[in-house]
C-alpha positions as CSV (number, residue, x, y, z in Angstrom):
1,X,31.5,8.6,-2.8
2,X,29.5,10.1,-5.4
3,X,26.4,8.5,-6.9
4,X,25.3,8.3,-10.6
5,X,21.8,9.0,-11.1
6,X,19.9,6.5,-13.3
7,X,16.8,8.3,-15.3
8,X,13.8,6.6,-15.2
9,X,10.6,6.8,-18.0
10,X,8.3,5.0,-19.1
11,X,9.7,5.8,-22.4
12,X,12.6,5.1,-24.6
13,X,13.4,8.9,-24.8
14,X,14.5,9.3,-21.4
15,X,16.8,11.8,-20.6
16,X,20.4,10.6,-19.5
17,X,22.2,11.8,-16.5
18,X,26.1,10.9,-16.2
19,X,26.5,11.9,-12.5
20,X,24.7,13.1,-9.4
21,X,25.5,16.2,-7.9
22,X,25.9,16.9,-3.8
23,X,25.8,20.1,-2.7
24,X,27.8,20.8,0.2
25,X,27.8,24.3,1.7
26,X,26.0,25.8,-1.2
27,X,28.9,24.3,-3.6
28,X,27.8,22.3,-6.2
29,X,29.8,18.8,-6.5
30,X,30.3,16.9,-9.5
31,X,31.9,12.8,-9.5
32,X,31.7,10.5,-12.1
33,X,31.8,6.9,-10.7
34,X,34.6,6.5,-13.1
35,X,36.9,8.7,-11.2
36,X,36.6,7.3,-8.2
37,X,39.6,5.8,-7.4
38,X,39.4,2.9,-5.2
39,X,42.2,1.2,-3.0
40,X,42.4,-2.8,-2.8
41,X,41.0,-3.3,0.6
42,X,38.1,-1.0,-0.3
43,X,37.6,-2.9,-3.8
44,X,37.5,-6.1,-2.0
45,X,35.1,-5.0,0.7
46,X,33.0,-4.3,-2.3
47,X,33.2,-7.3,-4.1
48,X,32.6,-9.5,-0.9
49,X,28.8,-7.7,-0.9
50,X,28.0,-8.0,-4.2
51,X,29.0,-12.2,-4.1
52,X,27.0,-11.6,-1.2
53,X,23.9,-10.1,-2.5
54,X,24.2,-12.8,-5.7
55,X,23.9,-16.0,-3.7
56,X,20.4,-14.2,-1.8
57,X,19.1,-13.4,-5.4
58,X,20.2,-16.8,-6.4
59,X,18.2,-18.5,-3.1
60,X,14.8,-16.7,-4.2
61,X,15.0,-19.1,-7.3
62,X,16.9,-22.1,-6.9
63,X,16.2,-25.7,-6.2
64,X,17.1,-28.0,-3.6
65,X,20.9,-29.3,-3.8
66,X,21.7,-26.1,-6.3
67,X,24.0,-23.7,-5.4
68,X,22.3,-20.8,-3.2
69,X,19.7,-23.0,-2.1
70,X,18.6,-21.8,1.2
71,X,16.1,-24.1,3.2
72,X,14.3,-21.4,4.9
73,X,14.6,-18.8,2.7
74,X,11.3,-17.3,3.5
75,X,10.6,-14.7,6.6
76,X,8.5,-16.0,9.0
77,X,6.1,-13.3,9.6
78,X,2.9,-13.1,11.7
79,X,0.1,-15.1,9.9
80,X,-2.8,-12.8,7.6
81,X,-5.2,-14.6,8.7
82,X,-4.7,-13.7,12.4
83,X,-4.8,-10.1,12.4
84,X,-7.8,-9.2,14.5
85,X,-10.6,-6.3,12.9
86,X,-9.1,-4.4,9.4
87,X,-11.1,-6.3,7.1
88,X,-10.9,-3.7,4.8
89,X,-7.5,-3.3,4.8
90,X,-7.0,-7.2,4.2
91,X,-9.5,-7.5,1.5
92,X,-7.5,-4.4,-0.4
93,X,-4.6,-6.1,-0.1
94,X,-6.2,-9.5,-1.3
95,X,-7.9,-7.9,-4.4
96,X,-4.8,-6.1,-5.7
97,X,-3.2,-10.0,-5.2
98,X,-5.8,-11.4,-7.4
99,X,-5.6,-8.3,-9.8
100,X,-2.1,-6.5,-9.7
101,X,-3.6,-3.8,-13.0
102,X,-5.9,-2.3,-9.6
103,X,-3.0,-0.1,-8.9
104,X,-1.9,-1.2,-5.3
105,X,-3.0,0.0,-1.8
106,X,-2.0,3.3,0.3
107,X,-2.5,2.7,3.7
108,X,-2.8,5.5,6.2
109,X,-3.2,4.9,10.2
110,X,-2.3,5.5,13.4
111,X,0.8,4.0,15.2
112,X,0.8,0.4,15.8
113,X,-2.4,-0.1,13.6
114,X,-0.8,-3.5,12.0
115,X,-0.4,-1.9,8.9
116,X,3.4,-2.7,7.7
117,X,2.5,-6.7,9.9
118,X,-0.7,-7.0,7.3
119,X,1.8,-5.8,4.4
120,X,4.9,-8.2,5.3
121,X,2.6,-11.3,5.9
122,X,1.1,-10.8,2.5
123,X,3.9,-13.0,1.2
124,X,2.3,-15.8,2.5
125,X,-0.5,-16.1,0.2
126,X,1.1,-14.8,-3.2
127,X,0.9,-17.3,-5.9
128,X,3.9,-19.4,-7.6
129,X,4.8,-17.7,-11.0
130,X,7.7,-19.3,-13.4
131,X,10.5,-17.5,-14.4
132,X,13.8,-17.7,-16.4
133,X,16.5,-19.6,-13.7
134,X,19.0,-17.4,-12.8
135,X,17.6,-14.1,-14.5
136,X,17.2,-10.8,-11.9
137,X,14.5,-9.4,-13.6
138,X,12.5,-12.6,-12.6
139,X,11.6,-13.0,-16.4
140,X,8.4,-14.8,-17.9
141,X,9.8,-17.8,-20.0
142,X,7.1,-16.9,-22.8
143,X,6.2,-12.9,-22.2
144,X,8.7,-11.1,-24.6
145,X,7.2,-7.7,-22.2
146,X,7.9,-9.0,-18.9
147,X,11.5,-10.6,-20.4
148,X,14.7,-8.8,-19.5
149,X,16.9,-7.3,-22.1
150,X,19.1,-10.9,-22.5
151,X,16.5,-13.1,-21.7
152,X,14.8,-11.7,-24.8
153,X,17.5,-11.5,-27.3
154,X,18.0,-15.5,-26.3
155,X,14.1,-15.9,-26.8
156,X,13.9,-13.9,-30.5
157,X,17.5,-16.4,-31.4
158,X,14.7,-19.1,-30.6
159,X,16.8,-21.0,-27.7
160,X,15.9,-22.7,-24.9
161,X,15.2,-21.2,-21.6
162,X,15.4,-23.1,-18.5
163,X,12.6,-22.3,-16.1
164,X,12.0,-22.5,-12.4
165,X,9.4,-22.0,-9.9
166,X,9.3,-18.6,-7.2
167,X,7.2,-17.2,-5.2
168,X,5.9,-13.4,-6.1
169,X,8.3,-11.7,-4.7
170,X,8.2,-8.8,-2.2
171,X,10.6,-5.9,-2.6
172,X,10.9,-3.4,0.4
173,X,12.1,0.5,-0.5
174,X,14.0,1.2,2.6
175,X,13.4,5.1,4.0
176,X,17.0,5.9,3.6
177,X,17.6,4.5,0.0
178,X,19.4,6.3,-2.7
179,X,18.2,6.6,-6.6
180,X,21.1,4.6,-7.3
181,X,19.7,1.3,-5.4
182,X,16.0,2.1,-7.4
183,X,17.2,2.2,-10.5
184,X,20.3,0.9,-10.7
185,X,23.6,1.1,-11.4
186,X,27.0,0.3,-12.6
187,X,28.5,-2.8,-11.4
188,X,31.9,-1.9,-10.5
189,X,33.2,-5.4,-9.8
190,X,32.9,-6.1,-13.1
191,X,34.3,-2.6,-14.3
192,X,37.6,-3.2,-12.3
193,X,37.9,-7.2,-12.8
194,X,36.9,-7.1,-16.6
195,X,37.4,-3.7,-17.6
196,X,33.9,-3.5,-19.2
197,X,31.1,-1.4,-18.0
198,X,27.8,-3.6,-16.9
199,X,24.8,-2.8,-15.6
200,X,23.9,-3.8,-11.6
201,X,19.8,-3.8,-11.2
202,X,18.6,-2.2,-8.4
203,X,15.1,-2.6,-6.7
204,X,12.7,-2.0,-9.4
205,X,13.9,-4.5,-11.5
206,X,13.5,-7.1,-8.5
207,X,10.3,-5.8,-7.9
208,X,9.3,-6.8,-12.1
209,X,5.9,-9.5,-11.2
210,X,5.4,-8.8,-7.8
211,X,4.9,-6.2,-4.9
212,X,7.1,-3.0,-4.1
213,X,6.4,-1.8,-0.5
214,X,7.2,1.7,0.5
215,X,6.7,2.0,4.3
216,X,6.3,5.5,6.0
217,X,5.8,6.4,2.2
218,X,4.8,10.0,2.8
219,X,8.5,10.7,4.6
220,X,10.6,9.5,1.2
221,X,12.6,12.2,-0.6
222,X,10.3,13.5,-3.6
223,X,13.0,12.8,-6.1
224,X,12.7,9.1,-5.3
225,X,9.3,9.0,-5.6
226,X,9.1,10.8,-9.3
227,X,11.1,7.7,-9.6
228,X,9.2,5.5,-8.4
229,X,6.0,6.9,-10.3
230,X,7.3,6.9,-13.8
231,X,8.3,3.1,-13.5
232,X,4.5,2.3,-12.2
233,X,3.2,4.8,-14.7
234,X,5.2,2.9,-17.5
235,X,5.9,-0.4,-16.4
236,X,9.4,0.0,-17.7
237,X,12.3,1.3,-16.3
238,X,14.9,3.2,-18.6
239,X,19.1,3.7,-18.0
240,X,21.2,5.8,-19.5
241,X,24.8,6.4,-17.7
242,X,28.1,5.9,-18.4
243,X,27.8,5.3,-22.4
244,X,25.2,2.4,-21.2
245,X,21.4,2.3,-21.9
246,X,19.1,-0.1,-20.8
247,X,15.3,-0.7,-20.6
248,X,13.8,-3.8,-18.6
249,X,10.3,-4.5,-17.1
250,X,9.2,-3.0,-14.0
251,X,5.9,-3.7,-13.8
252,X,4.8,-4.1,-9.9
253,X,2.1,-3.6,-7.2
254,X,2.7,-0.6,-5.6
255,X,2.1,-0.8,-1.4
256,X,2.9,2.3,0.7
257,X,1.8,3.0,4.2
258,X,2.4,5.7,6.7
259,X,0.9,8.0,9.8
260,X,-1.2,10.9,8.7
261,X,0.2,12.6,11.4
262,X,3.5,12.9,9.9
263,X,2.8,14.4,6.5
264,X,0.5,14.3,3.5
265,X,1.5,12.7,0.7
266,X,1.2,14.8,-3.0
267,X,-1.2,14.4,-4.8
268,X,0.6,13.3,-7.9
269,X,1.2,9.9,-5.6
270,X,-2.4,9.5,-3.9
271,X,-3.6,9.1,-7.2
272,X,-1.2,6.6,-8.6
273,X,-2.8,4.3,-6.0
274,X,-5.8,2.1,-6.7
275,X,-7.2,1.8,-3.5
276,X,-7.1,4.1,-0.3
277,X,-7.5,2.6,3.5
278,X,-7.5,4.3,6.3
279,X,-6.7,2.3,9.4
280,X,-7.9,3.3,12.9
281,X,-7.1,1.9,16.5
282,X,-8.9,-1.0,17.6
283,X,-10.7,0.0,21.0
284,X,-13.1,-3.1,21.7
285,X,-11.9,-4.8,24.4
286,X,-12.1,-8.4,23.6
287,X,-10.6,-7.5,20.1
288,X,-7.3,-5.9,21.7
289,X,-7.1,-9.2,24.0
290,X,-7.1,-11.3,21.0
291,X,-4.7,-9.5,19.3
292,X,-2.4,-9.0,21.7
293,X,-2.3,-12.8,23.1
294,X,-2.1,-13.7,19.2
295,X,1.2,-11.8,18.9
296,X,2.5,-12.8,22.1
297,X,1.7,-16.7,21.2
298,X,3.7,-15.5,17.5
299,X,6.7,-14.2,19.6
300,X,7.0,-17.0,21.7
301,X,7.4,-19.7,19.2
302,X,7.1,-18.1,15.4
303,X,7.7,-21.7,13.5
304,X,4.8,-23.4,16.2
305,X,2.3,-20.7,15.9
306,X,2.6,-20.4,12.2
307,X,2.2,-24.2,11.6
308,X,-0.7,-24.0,13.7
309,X,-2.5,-21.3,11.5
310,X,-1.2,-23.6,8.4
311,X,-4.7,-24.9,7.2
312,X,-6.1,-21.5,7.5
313,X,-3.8,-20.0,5.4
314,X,-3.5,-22.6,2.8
315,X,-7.3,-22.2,2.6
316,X,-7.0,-18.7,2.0
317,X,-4.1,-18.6,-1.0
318,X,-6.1,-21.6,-2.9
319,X,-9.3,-19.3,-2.5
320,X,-7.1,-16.6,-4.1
321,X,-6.0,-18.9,-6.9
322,X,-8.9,-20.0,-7.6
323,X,-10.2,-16.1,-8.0
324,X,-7.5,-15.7,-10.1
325,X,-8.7,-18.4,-12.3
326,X,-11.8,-17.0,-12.3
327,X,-11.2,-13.4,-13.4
328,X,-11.0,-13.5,-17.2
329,X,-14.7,-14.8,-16.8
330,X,-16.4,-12.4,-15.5
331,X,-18.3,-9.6,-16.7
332,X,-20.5,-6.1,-16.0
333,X,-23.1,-4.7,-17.4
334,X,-22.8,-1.6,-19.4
335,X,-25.4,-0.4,-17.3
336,X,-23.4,-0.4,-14.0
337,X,-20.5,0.8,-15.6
338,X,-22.7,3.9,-17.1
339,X,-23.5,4.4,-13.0
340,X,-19.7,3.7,-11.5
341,X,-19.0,6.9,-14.3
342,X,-21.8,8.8,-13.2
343,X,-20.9,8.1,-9.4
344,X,-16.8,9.5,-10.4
345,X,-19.0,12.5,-12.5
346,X,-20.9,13.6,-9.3
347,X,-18.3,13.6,-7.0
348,X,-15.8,15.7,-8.9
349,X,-13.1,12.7,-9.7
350,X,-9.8,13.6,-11.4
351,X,-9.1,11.9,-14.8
352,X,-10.8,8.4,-15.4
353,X,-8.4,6.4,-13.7
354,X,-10.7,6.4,-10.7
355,X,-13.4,4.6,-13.3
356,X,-11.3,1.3,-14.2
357,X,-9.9,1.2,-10.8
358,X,-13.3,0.4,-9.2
359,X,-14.3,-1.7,-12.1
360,X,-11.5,-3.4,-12.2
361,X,-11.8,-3.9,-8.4
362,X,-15.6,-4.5,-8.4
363,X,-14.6,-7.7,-10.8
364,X,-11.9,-8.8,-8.4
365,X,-14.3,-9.1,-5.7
366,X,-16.7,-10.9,-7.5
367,X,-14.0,-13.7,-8.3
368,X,-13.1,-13.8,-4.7
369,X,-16.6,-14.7,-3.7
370,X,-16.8,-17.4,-6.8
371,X,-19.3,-15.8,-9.1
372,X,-18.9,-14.4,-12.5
373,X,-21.6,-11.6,-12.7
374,X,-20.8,-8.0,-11.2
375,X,-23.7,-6.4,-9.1
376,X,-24.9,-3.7,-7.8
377,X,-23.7,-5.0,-3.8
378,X,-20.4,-5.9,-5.5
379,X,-19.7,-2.0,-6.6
380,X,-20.6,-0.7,-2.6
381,X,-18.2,-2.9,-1.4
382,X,-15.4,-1.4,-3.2
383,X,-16.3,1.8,-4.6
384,X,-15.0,3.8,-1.0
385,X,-11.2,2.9,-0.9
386,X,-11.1,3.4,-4.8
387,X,-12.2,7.0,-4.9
388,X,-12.2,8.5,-1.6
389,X,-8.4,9.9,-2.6
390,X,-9.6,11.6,-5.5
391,X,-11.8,13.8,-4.7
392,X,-10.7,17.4,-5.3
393,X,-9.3,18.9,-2.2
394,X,-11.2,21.8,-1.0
395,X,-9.8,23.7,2.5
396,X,-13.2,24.7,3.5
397,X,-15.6,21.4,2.4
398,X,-14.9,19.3,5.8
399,X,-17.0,16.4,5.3
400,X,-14.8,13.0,4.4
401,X,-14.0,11.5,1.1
402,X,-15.5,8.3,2.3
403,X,-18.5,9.4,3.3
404,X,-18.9,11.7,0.2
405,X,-18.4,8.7,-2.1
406,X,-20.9,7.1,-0.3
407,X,-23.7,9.5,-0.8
408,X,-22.5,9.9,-4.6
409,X,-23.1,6.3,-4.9
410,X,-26.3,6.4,-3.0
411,X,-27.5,8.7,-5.6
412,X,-27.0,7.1,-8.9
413,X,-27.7,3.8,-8.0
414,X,-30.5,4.1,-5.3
415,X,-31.8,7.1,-5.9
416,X,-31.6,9.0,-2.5
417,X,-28.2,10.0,-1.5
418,X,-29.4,9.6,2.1
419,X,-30.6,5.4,1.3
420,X,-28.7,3.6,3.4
421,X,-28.3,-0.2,3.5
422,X,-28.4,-2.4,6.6
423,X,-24.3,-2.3,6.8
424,X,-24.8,1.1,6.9
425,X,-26.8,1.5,9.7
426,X,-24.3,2.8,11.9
427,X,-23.8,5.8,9.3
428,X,-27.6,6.6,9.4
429,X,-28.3,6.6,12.8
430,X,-25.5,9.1,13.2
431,X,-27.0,11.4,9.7
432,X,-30.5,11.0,11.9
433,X,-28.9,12.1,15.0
434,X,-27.1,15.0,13.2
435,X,-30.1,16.0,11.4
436,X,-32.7,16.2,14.5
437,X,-33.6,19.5,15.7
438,X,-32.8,20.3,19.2
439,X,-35.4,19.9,21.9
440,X,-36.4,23.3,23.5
441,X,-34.7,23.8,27.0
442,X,-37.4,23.5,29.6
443,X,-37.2,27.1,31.6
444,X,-36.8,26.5,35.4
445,X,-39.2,27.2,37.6
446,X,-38.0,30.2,40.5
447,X,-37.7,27.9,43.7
448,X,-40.3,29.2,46.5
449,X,-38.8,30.8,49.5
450,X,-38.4,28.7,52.3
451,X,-40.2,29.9,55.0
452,X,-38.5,30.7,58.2
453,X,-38.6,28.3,61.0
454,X,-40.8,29.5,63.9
455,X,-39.2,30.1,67.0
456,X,-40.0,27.8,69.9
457,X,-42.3,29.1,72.5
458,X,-40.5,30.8,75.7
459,X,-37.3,31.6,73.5
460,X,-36.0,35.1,73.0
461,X,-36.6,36.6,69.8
462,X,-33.8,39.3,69.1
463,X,-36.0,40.9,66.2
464,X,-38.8,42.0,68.8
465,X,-36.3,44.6,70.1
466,X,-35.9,46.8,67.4
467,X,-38.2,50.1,67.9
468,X,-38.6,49.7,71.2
469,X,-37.9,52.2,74.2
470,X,-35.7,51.5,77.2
């Protein structure tokens, strides 16, 4: 069955696409969704998933004795707080929590680095945010921007909304998805019950106030990810198909993750991320043993081992509320924001996006640790994973972004790109060690000749008989 295609801006003046064309054998393919003609076990089949997938978008919002109330609605994943080493990774993930304008967080790593466990188990600490009851584009009751296109038209009449409490949610792109499920489409239950045309959302407009995770990111089709990009760019999402257009909210975190080894992403993407992390295998020996008897202790009993890590966790999200409490209230001084510039400057960064990413991020670190006055420290902490993928790529400059960044920064603010502080020590010692000059190979001496062993006394000497006569 042929798909429509959905075209997505961050603009009103989107351009509209009826259909989506397969090619099959080098022939191009043209259906409308209209045309389809569907027979009644096929149209019931249908119908059955879409009650389906109503009652689990009803559960992520409703109340106990409503109808799609589910109990344990929630995934129980392995707890944040006990994934072993990555603190970089996990404070990433906690900044763009307590700040979604960073951008989001590519992460990039080896096999079986924890990176989509650290991503899934975010949903334990994400705040509770109201929304209209029984709206799909999890609209603010008093936000006209982050209101759907009904929700609004009922808030501009003036009438009452009824509210309820969710979680942020977490939307997951699956690899094999289709532009259709992003964007949306045309609900054809209500096209052959009612014989109107309506619009079904698809995953961006789930995603609307919360997180939109793209797992092996750098493997999804790059027609899906222009798609993807415009709606972050934008924060809306535009429809035009079959005589309908529509525009709703779409604005969203943006978490993708994926092995190195299996592709680069474009650079278009990289940038569109606030912060960068690599993720490398943990090889110290009693960090592995912890990890793994954490996740065989999870397997064994999920509900128990979860319960157990409770406190920890509850400690944790009310440390990120609190952050978020604090946010508005803290400021920088022109002065460090005349060096994060000068730092971008130096090391050749692309646009100014790079800029406000690390202030922005700089800020959310400093309401993490409870203060309300940006420093120096604060800026070093987060300035590598907000510029190290934006550098200019150049084939024949080897040395990592990382590490670039670093001496950048060590310039502008310290003075001396090679002024390392005490948690850099590591780096130094290895600059130091590169740096030394080689000590001189010592020449070895010749070895003496051994001298030959004299023979004993009495004993026949074969060498005594050359020259002789008989």
């Amino acid at each position: 069955m042929a798909r429509g295609v959905a075209s997505t801006s961050s603009s009103a003046s989107s351009s509209s696409c009826s259909s989506m064309r397969t090619t099959t054998g080098g022939r191009s393919n043209t259906r409308s969704i209209a045309s389809r003609r569907w027979n009644e076990k096929e149209r019931q089949s249908f119908v059955d998933r879409r009650r389906n997938n109503a009652a689990t978008s009803l559960a992520a919002i409703a109340e106990p004795g409503t109808e799609g109330y589910v109990e344990n609605e929630t995934e129980i994943t392995f707890p944040f707080v006990k994934i072993v080493d990555q603190e970089e990774l996990k404070l990433c993930l906690i900044m763009n929590v307590i700040d979604p304008a960073i951008g989001g967080v590519l992460i990039m790593g080896d096999r079986g680095t924890a990176k989509s466990v650290a991503v899934r188990s975010l949903i334990q600490l994400l705040p509770e945010i109201d929304v209209v009851k029984g709206d799909v584009f999890n609209s603010s009751p008093t936000d006209p921007q982050l209101m759907g296109p009904d929700v609004r038209e009922k808030f501009q009449k003036g009438e009452a909304l009824e509210t309820a409490k969710m979680r942020v949610p977490m939307v997951e792109v699956p690899l094999g998805t289709t532009e259709d499920r992003i964007c949306g489409t045309i609900d054809i239950e209500k096209a052959l019950s009612e014989g109107r045309k309506a619009y079904d959302p698809g995953l961006l407009a789930k995603a609307n106030r919360g997180l939109l995770y793209i797992d092996e990111v750098n493997l999804l089709d790059d027609s899906l990810v222009d798609v993807v990009l415009d709606s972050a760019a934008g924060g809306w999402n535009t429809v035009e198909r079959e005589g309908i257009s529509l525009s709703h909210p779409a604005k969203f975190i943006m978490i993708g993750s994926g092995n190195p080894e299996e592709g680069e992403l474009r650079p278009q993407l990289l940038d569109r991320f606030g912060m960068k992390v690599s993720v490398a295998t943990v090889y110290d020996v009693d960090k592995r043993t912890d990890l793994v008897m954490n996740k065989i202790k999870f397997d064994e009993d999920p509900k128990a081992y979860q319960a157990e890590c409770a406190d920890e966790t509850e400690a944790l999200r009310a440390r990120i509320q609190k952050a978020r409490d604090i946010l508005p209230s803290v400021t920088i001084s022109r002065d460090i924001q005349l060096k994060i510039s000068s730092v971008c400057a130096l090391v050749d960064v692309d646009g100014l996006r790079g800029d406000i990413v690390v202030t922005r991020a700089a800020k959310a670190y400093v309401a993490y640790e409870g203060r309300n006055e940006v420093t120096q420290d604060d800026v070093e902490k987060v300035i590598g994973p907000c510029l190290s993928h934006r550098l200019r790529k150049n084939v024949t400059d080897t040395m990592d972004g990382g590490f670039k960044v670093k001496l950048g920064f060590n310039k502008i603010f310290k003075g001396d790109a090679m002024d390392f502080t005490q948690d850099s020590k590591i780096m130094a010692e290895i600059i130091e060690e590169g740096v030394k000059e080689p000590e001189p190979e010592k020449k070895e001496e010749p070895e003496e000749p051994k001298e030959k062993p004299k023979p004993k006394a009495g004993a026949w000497d074969p060498s005594k008989m050359f020259g002789r006569g008989r």
